[in-house]
C-alpha positions as MATLAB code, in Angstrom:
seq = 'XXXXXXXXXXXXXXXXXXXXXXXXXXXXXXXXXXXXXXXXXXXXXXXXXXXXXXXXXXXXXXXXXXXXXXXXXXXXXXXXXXXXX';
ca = [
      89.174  116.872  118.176;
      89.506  116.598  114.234;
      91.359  113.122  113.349;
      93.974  114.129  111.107;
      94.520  112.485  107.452;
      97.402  110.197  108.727;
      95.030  108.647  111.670;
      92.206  109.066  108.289;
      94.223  106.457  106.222;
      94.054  102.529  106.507;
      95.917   99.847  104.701;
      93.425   97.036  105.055;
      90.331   97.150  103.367;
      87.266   97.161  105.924;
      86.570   93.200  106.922;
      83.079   94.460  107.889;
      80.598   96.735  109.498;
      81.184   99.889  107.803;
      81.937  100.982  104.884;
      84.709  103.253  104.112;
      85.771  105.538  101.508;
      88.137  104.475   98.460;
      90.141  107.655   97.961;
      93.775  107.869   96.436;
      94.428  104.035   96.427;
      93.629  104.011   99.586;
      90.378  102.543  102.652;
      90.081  106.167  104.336;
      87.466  106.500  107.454;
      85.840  109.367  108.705;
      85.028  110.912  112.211;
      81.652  110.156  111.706;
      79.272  107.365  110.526;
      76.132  106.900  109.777;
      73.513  104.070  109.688;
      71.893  102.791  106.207;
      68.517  102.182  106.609;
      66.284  100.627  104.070;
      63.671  102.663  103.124;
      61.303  100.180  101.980;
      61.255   98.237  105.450;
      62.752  100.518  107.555;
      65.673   97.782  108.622;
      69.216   98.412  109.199;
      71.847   97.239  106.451;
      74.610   98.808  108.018;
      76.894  101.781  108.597;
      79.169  104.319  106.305;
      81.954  106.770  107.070;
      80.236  110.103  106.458;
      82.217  112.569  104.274;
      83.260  115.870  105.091;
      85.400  118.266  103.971;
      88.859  116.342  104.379;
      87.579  113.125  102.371;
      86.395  115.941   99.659;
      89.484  117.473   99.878;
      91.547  114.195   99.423;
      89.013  112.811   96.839;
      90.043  115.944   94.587;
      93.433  115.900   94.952;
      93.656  112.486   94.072;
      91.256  112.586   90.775;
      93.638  115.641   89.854;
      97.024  113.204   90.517;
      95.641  110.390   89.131;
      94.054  112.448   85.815;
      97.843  114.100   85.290;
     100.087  111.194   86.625;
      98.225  108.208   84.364;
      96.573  107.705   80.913;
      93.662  108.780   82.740;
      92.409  111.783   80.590;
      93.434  109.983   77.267;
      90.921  107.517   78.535;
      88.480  109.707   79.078;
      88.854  111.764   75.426;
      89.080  108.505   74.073;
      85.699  106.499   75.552;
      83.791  109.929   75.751;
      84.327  110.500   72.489;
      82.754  107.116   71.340;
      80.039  107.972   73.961;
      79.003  110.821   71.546;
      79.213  109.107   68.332;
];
């Protein structure tokens, strides 16, 4: 059974074990997670909330809100443009 975004959202940021997604303002977990393993010795460092389609989907919308709702793409004309000076 899919979780759906409401059960997706949290308040609280993680205190903890895995990490979660930052997406809209918000801590948002996933059905699954995954374990991060160090490649150079092969131990565990933890676990993440593995994306899918509804964190994508969230992700997007939010960059889209946030980019027509704030001084977000003024920011972005303004420092990019000083990146290509």
């Amino acid at each position: 059974m899919a979780t759906t975004e409401t059960e997706l959202l949290l308040r609280e940021p993680p205190s903890g074990g895995t990490a979660l997604h930052w997406i809209g303002g918000q801590w948002l977990d996933s059905d699954e997670h995954r374990e991060s393993i160090n490649p150079a010795t092969g131990e565990l460092i933890g676990s993440y909330a593995k994306g899918g389609n509804t964190e994508a989907e969230l992700a997007v919308t939010g960059a889209l809100r946030a980019f027509r709702e704030t001084d977000c793409a003024e920011s972005i004309v303004r420092y990019g443009s000083r990146a290509l000076r």
